[in-house]
C-alpha distance (Angstrom), angle and dihedral (degrees) to the residues before:
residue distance angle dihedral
X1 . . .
X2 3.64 . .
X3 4.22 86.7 .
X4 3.99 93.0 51.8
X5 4.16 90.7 51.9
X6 3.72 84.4 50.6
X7 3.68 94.9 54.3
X8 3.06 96.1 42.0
X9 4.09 94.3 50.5
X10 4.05 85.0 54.3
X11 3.70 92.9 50.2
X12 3.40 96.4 49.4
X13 3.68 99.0 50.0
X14 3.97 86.8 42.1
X15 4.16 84.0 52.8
X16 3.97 91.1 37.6
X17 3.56 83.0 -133.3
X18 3.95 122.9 119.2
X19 4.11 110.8 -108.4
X20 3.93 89.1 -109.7
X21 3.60 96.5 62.2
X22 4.21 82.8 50.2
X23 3.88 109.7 35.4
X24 4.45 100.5 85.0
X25 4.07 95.8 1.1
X26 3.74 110.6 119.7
X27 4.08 112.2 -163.8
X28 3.44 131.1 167.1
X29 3.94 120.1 -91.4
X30 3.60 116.1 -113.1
X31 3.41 119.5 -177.9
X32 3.96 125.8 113.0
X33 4.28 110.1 -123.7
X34 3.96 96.2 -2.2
X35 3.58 102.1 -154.4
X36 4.10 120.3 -114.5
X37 3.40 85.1 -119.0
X38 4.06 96.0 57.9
X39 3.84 90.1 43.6
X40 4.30 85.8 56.7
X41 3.97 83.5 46.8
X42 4.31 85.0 56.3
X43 3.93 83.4 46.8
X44 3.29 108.6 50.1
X45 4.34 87.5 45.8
X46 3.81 82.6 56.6
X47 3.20 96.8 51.6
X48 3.80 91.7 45.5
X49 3.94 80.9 63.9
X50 4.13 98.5 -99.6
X51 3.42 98.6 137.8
X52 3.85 95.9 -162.6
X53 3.92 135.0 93.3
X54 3.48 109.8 -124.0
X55 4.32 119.5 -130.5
X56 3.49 100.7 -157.9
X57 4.58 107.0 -155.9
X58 3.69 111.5 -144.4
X59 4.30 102.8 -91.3
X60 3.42 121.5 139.2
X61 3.76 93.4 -111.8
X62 4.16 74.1 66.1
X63 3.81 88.4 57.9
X64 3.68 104.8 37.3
X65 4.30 90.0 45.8
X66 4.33 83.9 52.7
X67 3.74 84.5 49.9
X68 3.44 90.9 49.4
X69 3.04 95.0 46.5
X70 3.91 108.9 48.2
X71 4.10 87.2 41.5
X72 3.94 79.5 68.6
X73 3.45 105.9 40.8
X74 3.63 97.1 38.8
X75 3.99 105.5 39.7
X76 3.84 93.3 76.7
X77 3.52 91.7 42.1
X78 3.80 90.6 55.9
X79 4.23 90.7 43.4
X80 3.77 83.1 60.5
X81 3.16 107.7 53.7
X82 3.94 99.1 37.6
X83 3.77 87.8 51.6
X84 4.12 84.1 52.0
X85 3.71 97.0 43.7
X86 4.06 87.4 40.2
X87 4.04 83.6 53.6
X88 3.07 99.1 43.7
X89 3.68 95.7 54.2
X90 3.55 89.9 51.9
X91 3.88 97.0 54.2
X92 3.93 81.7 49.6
X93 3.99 100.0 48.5
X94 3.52 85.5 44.1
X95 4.19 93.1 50.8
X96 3.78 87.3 45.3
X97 3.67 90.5 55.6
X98 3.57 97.9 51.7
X99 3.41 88.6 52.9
X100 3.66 99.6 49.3
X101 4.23 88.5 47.1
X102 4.45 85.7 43.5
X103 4.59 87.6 50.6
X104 3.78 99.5 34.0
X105 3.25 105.9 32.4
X106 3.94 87.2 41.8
X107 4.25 103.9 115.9
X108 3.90 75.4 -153.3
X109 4.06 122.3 87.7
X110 3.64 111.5 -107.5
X111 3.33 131.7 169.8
X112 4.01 134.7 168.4
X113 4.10 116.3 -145.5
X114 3.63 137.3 171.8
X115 3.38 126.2 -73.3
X116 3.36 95.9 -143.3
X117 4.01 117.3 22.0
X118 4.46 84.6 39.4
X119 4.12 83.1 -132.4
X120 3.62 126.2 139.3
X121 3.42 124.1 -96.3
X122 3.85 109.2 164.1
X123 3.77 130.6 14.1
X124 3.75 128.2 -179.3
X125 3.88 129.6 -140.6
X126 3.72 92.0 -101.1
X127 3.85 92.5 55.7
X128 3.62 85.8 53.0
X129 3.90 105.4 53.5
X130 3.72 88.3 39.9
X131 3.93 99.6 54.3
X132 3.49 101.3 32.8
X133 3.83 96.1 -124.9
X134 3.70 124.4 124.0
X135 3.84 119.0 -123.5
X136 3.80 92.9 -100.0
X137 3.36 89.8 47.0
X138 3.91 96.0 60.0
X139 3.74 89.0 40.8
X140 3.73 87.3 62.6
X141 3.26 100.0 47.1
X142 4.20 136.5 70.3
X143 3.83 120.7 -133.8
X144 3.95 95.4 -102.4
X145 3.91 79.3 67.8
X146 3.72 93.0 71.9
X147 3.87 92.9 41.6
X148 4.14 127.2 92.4
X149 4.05 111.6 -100.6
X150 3.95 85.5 -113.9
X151 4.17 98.5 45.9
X152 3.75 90.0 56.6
X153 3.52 100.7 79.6
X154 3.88 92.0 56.7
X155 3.86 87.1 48.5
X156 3.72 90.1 63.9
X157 3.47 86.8 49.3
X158 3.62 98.9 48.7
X159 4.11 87.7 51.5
X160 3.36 103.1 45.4
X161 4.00 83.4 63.7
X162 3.95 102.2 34.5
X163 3.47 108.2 121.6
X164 4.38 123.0 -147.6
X165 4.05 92.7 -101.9
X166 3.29 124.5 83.6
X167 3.81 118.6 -62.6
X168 4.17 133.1 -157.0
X169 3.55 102.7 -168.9
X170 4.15 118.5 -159.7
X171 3.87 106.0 -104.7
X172 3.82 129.0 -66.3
X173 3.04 149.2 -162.7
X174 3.98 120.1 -112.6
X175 4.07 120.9 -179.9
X176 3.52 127.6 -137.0
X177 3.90 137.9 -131.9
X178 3.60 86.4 -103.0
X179 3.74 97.4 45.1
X180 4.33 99.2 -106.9
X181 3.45 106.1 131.7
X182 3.66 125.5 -133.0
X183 4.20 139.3 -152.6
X184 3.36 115.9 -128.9
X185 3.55 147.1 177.6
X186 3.57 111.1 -140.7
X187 3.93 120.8 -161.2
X188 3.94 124.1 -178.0
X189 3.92 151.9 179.8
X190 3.52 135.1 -170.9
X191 4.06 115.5 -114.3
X192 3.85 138.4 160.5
X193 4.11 112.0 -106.0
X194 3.53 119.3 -164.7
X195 4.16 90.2 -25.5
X196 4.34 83.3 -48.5
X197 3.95 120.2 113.6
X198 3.43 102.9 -116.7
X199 4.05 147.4 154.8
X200 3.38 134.8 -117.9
X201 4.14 110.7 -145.8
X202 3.88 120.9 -165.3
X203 4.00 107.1 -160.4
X204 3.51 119.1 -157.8
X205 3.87 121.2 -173.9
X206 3.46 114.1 -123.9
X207 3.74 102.7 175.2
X208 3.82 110.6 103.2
X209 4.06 92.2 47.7
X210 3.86 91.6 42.6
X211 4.34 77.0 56.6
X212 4.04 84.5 49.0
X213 3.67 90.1 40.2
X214 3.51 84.7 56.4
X215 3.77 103.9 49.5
X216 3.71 87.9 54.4
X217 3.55 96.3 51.4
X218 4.10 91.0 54.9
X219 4.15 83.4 38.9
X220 3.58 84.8 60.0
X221 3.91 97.1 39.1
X222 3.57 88.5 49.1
X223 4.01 90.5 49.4
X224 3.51 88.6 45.4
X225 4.40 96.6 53.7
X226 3.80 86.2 37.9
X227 3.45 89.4 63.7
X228 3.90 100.3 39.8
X229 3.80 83.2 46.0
X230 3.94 92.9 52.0
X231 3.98 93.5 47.9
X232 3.87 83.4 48.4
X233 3.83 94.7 45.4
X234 3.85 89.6 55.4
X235 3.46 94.3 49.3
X236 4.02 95.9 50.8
X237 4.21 86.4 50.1
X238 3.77 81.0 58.1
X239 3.76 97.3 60.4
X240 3.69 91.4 34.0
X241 3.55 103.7 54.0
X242 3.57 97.8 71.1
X243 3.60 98.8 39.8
X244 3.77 87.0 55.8
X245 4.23 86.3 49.0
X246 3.32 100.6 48.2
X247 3.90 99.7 48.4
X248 3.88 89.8 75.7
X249 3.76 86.8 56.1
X250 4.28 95.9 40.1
X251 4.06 82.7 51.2
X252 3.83 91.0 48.7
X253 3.75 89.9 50.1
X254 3.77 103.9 41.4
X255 4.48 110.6 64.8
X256 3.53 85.0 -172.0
X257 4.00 115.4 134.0
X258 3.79 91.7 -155.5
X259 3.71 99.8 37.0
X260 3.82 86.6 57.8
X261 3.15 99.1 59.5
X262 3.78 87.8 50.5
X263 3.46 94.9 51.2
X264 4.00 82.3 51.7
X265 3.77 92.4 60.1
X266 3.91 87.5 44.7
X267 3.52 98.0 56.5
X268 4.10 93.3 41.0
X269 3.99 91.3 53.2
X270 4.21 84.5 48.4
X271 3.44 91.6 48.8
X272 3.84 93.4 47.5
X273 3.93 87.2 49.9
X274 3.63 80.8 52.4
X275 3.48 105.9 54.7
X276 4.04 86.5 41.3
X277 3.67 84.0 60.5
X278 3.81 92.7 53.1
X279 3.86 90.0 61.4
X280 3.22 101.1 51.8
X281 3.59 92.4 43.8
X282 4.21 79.9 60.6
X283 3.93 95.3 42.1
X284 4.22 87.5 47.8
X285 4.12 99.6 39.1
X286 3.99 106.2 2.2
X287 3.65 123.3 -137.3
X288 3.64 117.5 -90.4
X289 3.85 92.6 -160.5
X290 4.20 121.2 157.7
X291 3.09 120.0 -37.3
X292 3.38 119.0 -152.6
X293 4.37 135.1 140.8
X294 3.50 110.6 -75.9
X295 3.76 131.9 -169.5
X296 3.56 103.1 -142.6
X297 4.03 97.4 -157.4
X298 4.25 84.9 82.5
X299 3.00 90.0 54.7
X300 3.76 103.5 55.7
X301 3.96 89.7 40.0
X302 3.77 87.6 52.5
X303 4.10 94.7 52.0
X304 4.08 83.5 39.2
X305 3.47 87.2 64.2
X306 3.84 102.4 41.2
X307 3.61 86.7 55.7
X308 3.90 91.3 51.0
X309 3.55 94.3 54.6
X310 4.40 97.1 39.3
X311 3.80 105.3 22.2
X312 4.17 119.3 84.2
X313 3.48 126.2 -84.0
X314 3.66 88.8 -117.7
X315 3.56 100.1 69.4
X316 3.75 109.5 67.1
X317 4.35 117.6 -156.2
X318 3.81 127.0 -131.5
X319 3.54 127.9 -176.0
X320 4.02 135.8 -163.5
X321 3.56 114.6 -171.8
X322 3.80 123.5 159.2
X323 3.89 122.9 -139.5
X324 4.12 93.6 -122.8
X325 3.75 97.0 43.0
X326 3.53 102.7 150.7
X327 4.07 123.9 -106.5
X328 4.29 109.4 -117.5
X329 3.77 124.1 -161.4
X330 3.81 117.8 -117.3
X331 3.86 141.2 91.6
X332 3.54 118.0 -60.3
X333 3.51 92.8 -145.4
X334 3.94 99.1 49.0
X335 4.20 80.8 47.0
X336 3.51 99.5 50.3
X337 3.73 92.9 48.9
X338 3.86 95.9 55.2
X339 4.32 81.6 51.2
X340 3.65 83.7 55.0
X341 3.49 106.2 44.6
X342 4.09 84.4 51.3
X343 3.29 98.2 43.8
X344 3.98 93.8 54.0
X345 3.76 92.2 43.8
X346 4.09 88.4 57.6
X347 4.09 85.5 44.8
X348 4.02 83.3 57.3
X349 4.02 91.6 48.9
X350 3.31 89.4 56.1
X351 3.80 110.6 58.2
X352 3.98 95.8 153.1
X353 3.84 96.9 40.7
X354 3.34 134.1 -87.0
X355 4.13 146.2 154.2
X356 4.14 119.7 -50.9
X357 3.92 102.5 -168.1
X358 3.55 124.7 -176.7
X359 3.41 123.1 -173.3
X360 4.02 141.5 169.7
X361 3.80 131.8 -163.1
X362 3.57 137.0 167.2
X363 4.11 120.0 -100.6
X364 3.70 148.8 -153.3
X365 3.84 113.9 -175.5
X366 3.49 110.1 -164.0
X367 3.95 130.4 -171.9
X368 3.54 84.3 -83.7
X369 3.91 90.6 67.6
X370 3.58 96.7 34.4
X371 3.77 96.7 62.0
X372 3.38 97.8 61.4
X373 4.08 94.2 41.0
X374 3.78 114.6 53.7
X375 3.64 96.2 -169.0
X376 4.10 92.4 56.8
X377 3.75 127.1 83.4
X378 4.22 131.0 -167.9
X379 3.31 110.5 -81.8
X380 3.68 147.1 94.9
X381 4.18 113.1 -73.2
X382 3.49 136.3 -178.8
X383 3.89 115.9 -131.1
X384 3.07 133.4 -150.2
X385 3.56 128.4 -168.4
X386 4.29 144.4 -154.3
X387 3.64 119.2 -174.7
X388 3.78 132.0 -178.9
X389 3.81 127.2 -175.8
X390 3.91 85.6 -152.4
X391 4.11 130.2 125.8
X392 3.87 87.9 -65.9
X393 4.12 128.7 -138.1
X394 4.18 115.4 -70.3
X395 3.99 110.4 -121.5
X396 3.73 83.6 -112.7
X397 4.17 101.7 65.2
X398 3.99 91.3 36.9
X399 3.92 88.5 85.0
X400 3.95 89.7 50.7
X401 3.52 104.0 37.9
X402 3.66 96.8 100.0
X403 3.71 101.5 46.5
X404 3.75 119.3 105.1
X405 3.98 119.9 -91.0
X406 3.75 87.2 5.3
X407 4.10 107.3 133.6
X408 3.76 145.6 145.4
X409 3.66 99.1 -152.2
X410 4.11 128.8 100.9
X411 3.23 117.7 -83.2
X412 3.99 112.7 -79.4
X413 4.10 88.4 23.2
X414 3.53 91.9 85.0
X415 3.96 147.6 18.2
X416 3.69 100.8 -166.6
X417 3.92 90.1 -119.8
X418 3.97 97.3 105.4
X419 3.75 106.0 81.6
X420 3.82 94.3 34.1
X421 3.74 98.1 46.2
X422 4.42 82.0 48.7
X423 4.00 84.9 52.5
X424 4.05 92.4 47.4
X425 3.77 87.1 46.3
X426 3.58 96.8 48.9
X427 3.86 97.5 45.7
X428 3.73 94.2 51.8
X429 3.74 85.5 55.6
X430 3.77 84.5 59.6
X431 3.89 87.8 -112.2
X432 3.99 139.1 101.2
X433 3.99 148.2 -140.7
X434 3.38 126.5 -126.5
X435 4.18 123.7 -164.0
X436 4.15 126.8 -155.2
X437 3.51 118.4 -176.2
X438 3.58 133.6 175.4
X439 4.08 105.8 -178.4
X440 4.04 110.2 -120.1
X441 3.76 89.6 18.1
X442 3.66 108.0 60.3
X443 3.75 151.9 -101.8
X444 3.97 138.6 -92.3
X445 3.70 131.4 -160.5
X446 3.46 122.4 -167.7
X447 3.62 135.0 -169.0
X448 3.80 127.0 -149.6
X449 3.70 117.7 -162.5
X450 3.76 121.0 168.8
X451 3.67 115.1 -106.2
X452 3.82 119.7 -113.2
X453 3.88 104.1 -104.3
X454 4.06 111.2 -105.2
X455 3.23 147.9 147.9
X456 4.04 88.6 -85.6
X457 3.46 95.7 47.0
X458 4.06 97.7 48.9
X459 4.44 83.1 55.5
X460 3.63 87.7 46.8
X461 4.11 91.1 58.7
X462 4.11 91.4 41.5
X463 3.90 90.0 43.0
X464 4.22 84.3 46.1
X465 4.08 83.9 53.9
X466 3.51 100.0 65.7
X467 3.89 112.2 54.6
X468 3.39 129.2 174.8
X469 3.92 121.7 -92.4
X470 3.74 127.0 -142.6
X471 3.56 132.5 -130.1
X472 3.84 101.1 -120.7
X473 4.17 90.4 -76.0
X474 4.08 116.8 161.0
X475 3.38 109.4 -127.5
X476 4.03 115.6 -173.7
X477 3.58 116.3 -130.9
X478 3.69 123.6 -149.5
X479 3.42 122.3 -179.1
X480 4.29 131.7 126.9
X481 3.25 98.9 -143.1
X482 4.08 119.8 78.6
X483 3.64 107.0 -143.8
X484 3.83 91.7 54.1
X485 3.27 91.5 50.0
X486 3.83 98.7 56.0
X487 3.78 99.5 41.9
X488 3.85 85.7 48.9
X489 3.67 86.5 51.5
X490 3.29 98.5 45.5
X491 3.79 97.5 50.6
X492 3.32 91.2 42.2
X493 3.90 91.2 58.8
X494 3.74 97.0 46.4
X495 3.67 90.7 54.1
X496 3.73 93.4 62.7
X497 3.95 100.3 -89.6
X498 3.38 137.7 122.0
X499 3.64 124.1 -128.5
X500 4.16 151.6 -155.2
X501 3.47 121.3 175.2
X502 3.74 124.7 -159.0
X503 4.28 124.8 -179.1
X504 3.72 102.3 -142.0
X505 3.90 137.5 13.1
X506 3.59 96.5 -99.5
X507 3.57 88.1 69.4
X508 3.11 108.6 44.3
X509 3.50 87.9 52.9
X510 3.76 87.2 69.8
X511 4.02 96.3 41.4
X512 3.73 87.8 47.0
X513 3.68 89.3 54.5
X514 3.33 92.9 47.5
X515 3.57 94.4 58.2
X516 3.36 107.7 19.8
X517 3.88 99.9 137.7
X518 3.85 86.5 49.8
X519 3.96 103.5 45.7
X520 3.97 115.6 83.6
X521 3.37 110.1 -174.8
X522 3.86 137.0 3.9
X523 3.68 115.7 -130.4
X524 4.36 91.7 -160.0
X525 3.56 123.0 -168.7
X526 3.84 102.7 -138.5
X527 4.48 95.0 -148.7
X528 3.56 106.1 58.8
X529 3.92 135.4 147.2
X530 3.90 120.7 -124.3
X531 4.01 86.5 24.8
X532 3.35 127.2 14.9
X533 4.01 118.9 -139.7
X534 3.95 96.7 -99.8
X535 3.73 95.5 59.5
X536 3.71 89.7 42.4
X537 3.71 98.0 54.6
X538 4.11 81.2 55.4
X539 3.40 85.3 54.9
X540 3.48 104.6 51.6
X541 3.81 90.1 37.4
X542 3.98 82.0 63.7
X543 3.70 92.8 54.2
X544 3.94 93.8 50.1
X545 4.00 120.4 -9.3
X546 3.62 91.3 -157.9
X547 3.96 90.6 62.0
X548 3.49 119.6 130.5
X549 3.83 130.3 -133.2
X550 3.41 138.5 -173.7
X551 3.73 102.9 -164.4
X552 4.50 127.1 -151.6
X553 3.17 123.8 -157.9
X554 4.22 131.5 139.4
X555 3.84 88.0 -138.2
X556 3.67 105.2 49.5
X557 4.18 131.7 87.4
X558 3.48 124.2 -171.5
X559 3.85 96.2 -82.6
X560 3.44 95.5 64.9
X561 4.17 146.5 -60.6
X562 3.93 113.7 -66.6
X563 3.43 109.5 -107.8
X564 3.88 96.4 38.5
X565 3.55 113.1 95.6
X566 4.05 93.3 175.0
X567 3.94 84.9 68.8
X568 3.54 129.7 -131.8
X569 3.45 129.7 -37.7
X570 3.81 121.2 -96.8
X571 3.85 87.4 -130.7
X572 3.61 89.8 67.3
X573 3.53 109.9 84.3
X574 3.94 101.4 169.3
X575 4.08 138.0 31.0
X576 3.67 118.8 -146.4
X577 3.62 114.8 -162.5
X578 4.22 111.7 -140.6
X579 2.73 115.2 -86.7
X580 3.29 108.5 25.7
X581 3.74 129.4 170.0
X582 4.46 129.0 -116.3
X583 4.15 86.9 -103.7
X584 4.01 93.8 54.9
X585 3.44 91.0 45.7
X586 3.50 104.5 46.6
X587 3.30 87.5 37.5
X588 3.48 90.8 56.7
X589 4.04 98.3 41.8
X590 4.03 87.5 52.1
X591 3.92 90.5 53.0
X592 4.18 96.3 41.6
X593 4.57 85.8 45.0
X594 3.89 85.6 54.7
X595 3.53 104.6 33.2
């Protein structure tokens, strides 16, 4: 009782009325959009047991008691939902934030575009440095941009079918700023971007293990004709084992002048087939042979003079051997047969004359090496080297050169046994050859056998261990091909140095005038499409004569490129023979900085 007289005290001094005129009246309600919180007011007086509705005349006891009133009701309302909009924003800064660290940070390319106009609308920093494009760039640009003329055909394809979950794509082929193509895989996911329907596209480049991909697959081909060959091989020394026996018995038998000299013929053509047989026998099983230390220096001066006593006097001989070449393990005779079979292929290259060089020199392939051979391993090697100045090898025939029976000479000049029976021999001596061509300026095999352990070799490897650092220098890089490039780059940059990288001459022209003050040496590849090394060194020497270069090439020596009788250019001050490994050519950068 005592809470229904105060209610009804405060609603009669809120009404100005006295509580007799309210208590049991019931009037109409007239007030235009009664708030919720007036009509709980009403409720809660009912419930109190004041059976009345309440008019409430405009005073400003009215106004201040609706104040009052809504302040109440309303406040906590408000407090929740700021603290729910305030937490939600949080959850969504903090989302947003991931993602930015997950797509910028990402050493990845990634990239969002537009579902339906293809363009560009996010990039990350990896996506940059890898394509070559700046950000604004990309931004203009849509993703058929970045694809070969020929691929973009199938990329239409390939979109008009993606579907919104996540999609791994089969490998393709993305094009850089400065035209080298790249394999990727591509992986990507639907997602909304700035209230667009977009993607989001992870990139990852493929292109130096497709390469390693690659080598094993003609590893394995190889493996695979080597043994068909073998089983074949054994089989033809089965038929011609008794022809060969029984011509000493037909010749004893027949008195004929004219049949002997048949049976002559006979018995040279089996013995040919024989010997034939024998090499692919070595190509498909190698020869195990004796094994026993070898210093390969007499060897080299033996084949130098063989040749100087057989080969034409039109082809002149040079030799570079140092004094501490290292001593290999192997047979001589296996080792002087792969010298042989090189150094008569080079003779053939050179039909009008020319230069036979063969050099050795003592090496320490490093990772650096190794990743872009797959038949090399760390370690110190000893190298040994046959150049020709001669009409060179087209891109085309380098792949097949070492497969059996494969040959560009006349018929009866050649059986296509030479260069693989070298490889065979060469592997089973745990070692490998290398080729470098450049067509109309030569060829050079070399061949990498593993040093015999000594005391030399084990201070080579800790001397190979500590290389010298830079002191933040920029050093262009020029080089067409991609994987050389990086490695380079990467060495470079872990040694202390920094680095640009350009793919042809023509632009490095423009990055080297760019930073011209900045860059300290040039490390040039001399074989290069668009412009070859020679006229870019001319370049470059127009830009700033006192420029220095430390030229690359697999046909060059320190006296200056085959093919270039004027001699090398005075703003070379180093050779660097491809490949080369991370020790020669920071070895080489260090000496040419503080020359």
């Amino acid at each position: 009782m005592q809470i229904r007289k105060i209610l009804l005290r405060t609603s009669s001094w809120l009404t100005s009325s006295k509580p007799a005129v309210v208590v049991g009246r019931r009037v109409a309600l007239i007030v235009g959009g009664v708030p919720l919180c007036l009509i709980l007011l009403i409720r809660i007086l009912q419930l109190a047991g004041v059976p009345v509705t309440i008019r409430l005349p405009f005073t400003w006891g009215t106004v201040i008691f609706l104040l009052v009133v809504m302040l109440v009701f309303t406040a906590p309302v408000v407090w929740a939902i700021t603290l729910f909009y305030r937490t939600d924003n949080k959850v969504l800064r903090e989302s947003e934030l991931r993602y930015r660290q997950l797509f910028e940070s990402n050493p990845q390319p990634m990239w969002v575009y537009d579902a339906e106009t293809l363009r560009f609308l996010a990039v990350n920093d990896a996506a940059v440095e890898q394509y070559g494009y700046a950000r604004d760039e990309f931004l203009a640009m849509t993703i058929k941009d970045i694809r070969p003329p020929q691929d973009v055909k199938a990329l239409e394809l390939n979109l008009a079918k993606a579907s919104q979950t996540l999609e791994q794509s089969s490998p393709w082929r993305h094009l850089k700023k400065d035209g080298t193509i790249l394999e990727v895989d591509v992986n990507s996911h639907d997602i909304t971007f700035d209230g667009r329907r977009g993607r989001l596209v992870l990139a990852t480049n493929i292109t130096e293990r497709r390469k390693i991909e690659a080598q094993l697959l003609r590893a394995q081909r190889m493996e695979s004709i080597g043994t068909l060959a073998g089983g074949i091989a054994h089989d033809l020394n089965n038929v011609l084992a008794p022809i060969l026996m029984g011509m000493d018995l037909l010749r004893e038998s027949v008195h004929n002048p004219s049949a002997g000299s048949l049976i002559d013929a006979m018995e040279a053509s089996a013995k040919r087939g024989a010997g034939i047989v024998r090499q692919v026998l070595t190509f498909a099983r190698g020869i195990e042979g004796d094994r026993i230390p070898i210093q390969p220096k007499h060897l080299i001066l033996n084949i130098a003079r063989l040749m100087g006593q057989t080969f034409p006097k039109s082809i002149s001989f040079r030799t570079d051997i140092p004094k501490d070449l290292w001593s290999v393990v192997g047979d001589a005779t296996q080792l002087d047969q792969v010298l042989l079979n090189l150094c008569v292929n080079a003779r053939d290259a050179m039909p009008d004359g020319g230069t036979l060089t063969i050099n050795a020199h003592n090496e320490i392939l490093d990772a650096h090496y190794v990743r872009l051979n797959l038949e090399a391993k760390v370690g110190p090697y000893v190298v040994m080297e046959v150049k020709d100045t001669g009409s060179g090898i087209p891109p085309g025939n380098l792949e097949k050169i070492f497969e059996p029976f494969f040959t560009t000479k006349e018929i009866g000049k050649g059986t296509g046994l030479g260069l693989p029976t070298a490889r065979a021999i060469a592997r089973s001596h745990g070692g490998f050859l290398s080729v470098y061509s450049e067509v109309g300026k030569g060829t050079s095999f070399k061949l990498y056998l593993p040093a015999n352990e000594s005391t030399e070799t084990v201070q080579a490897k800790a001397n190979a261990a500590t290389l010298p650092l830079g002191r933040g220098e920029l050093i262009l890089v020029v080089d067409d091909e991609a994987a050389v490039r990086d490695i380079s780059r990467f060495t470079l940059e872990s040694h202390n140095y920094r680095v640009i990288t350009a793919s042809d001459g023509a632009q490095a022209l423009g990055f080297y005038a760019e930073h011209k003050d900045a860059a300290r040496v040039v490390l040039l590849d001399m074989m290069m499409p668009i412009m070859d090394g020679h006229a870019t060194i001319r370049a470059l020497e127009s830009l700033n004569p006192k420029v220095k270069i430390i030229a690359a090439s697999g046909l060059m020596n320190k006296q200056s490129p085959i093919g270039d009788s004027a001699g090398m250019s005075a703003t070379v001050k180093a050779v660097l023979g491809k490949p080369f490994t991370a020790e020669t050519l920071l070895n080489t950068l260090h000496r040419v900085l503080h020359s």
